[in-house]
N, C-alpha and C positions, 0 to 999 in steps of 0.2 A: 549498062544502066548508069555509071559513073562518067559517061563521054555524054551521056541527057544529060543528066541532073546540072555539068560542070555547061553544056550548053544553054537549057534553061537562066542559069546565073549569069551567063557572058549577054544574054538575050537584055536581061532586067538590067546590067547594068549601064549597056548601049543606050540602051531606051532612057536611065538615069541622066547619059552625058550629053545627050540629044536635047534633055529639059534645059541644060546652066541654066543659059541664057534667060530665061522665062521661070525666077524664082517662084512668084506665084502658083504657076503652073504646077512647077517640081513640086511644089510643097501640097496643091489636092491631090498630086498621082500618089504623093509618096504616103498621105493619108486614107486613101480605098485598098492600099494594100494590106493582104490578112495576116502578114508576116508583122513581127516588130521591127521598127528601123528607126536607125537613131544616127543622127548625123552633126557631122564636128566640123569646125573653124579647123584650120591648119594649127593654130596651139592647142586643139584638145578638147577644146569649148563645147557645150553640146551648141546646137543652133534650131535643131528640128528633128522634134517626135512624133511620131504618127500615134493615134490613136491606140491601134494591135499593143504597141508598147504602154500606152496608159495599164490599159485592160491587161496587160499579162501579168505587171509590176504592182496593179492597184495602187494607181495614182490618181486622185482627183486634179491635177491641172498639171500642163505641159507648161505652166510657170515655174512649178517647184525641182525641173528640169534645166530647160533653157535659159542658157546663160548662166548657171547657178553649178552644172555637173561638169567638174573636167576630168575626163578618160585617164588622163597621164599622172593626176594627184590622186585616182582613187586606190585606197590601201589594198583592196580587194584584187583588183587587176596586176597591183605593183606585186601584190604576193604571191602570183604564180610564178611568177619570172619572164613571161611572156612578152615583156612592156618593149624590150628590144627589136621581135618580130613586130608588133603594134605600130612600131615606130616608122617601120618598114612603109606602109602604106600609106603614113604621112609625106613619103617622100616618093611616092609617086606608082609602089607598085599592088598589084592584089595578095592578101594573105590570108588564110581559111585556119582556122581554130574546130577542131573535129572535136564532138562530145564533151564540150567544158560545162562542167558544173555550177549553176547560177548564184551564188551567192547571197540566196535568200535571205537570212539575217541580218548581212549586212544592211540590204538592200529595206529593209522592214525597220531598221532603225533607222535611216536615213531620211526617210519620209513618213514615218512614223505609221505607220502599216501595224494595227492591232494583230491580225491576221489574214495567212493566205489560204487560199485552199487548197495547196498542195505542200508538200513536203520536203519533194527534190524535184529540180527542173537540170536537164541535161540539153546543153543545145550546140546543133553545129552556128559559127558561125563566119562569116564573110564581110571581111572589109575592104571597103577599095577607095581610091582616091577618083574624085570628079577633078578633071582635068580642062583648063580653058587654051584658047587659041596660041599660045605660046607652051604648052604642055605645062604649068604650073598648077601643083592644087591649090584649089579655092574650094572643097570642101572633099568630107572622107565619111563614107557609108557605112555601118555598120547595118549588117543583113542579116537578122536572126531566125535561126528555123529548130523549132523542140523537137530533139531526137527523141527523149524517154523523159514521160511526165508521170512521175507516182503521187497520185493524189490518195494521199492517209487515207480518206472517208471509205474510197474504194477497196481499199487491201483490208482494211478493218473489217465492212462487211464482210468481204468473201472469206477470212479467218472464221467472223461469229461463224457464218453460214453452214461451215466448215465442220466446227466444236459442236454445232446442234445436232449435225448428221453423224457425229461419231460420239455422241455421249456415252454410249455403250459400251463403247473402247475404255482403254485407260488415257488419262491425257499425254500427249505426245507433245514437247515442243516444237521439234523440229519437223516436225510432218505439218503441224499447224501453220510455222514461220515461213512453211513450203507451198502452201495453200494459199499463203498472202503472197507470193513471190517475193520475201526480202526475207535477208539475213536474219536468225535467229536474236540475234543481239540488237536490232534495229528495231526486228518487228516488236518486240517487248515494252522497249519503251514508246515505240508510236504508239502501242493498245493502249498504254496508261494514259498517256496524253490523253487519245482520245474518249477515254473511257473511267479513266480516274480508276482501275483495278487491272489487275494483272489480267493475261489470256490464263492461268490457271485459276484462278478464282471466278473468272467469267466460266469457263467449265464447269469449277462446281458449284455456281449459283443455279447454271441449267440443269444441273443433275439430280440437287437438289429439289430443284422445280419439278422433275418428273417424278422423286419420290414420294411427293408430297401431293400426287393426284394416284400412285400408288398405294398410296395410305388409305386414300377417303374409300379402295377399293374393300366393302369389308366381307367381299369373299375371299381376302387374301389377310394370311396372318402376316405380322411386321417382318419378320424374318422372308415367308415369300413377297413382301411390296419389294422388302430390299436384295434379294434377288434378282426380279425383276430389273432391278435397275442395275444386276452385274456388279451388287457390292454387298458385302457382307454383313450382317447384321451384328456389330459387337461394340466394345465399350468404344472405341474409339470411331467407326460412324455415328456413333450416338450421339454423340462430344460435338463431333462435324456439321451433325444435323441441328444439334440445339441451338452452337454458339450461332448459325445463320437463320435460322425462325424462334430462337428465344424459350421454345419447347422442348421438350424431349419427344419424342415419336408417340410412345403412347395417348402422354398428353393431347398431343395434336390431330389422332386419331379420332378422340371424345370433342374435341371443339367442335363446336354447331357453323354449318355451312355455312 
């Protein structure tokens, strides 16, 4: 699979060295492509974005790009260490960056990006020098492809989804953090973000919410509503129950529908 995929790439960037000549050209091929590509002047310059990269970065114009980004002064890049290898393909050969992590933040204050829709973006990526008839670069390719995209909205839901089916339980964090596929300590503060409350509080608002159609049940005394809901009826769910509907249980029993 690894002798395709490195095939594939050797394919895209033939095809790439085949355009120089016909900048025009290069520049609608390199625009229908679904990948992002982002390409440099031999100092670093950006010169040309395609689209895929507007859209992934959420950028309204490939002016706030071109001409205005260079690869070798950004702090981001300079802070992996990797800026040496980079250099590499400045000077004429191919270098592949496997699973580097995108530096959304940075990238959100730069262009001033409210918000993205995802959280973490992981991508392989490949650069290579475009090479003219004396073998000199005259430009260098940056070819991005997302290995692992966690988009918050997603892991969030599949948590709630999670906490509704196991209300019954007692709440678990790490079984929940495991449901959203990300670390315990991650997953926490994405819910708040997203959510403006803890994943334990989200738990007992739904739990609450079941006791509380438990209640209206009045074949059922409060001790069995709260059974029912695998929690015990004493001073301290009382407490629980009040400080989040403002009631006491009994109370909330005699409220009119």
């Amino acid at each position: 699979m690894g002798s395709n995929v490195e095939g594939k790439q050797n394919n895209i960037m033939e095809s790439f060295q085949s355009f120089f000549r016909k900048e025009e050209l290069l520049a609608k091929v390199i625009d229908c492509f679904p990948y992002p590509i982002e390409v440099y002047a031999p100092d670093g310059t950006t010169v040309l974005v395609n689209e895929a990269i507007l859209e992934e970065y959420h950028v309204s114009s490939p002016d706030m790009i071109v001409g205005k980004y260079n690869v070798f002064k950004d702090p981001a890049v300079i802070a992996t260490g990797l800026l040496p290898l980079l250099k590499r393909a400045f000077q004429g050969e191919t270098v592949f960056y496997p699973d580097v992590k995108v530096p959304l933040e940075e990238i959100a204050d730069r262009y001033g990006i409210k918000d993205f829709d995802v959280e973490a973006v992981y991508q392989d990526i490949t650069v290579f020098p475009i090479l003219d008839d004396m073998k000199r670069v005259i430009y260098v390719v940056a070819f991005l492809i997302n290995r692992r995209v966690y988009r918050g909205k997603d892991e969030i839901e599949n948590a709630k989804e999670y906490m509704e089916n196991q209300w019954l339980d007692r709440f678990d964090a790490d079984k929940t953090a495991k449901a959203a596929c990300l670390s315990k300590a991650y997953f926490t503060k994405l819910f708040k973000k997203h959510t403006g409350i803890t994943p334990h509080e989200y738990y007992t608002n739904y739990k609450i919410s079941k006791l509380k159609e438990k209640l209206l049940d009045t074949n059922l005394t409060i001790a069995q509503a709260f059974a029912a809901c695998n929690m015990d009826y004493n001073g301290h769910s009382a407490r629980v129950f009040k400080d989040k509907t403002g009631v006491s249980p009994s109370e909330y029993r005699k409220m009119p529908e």
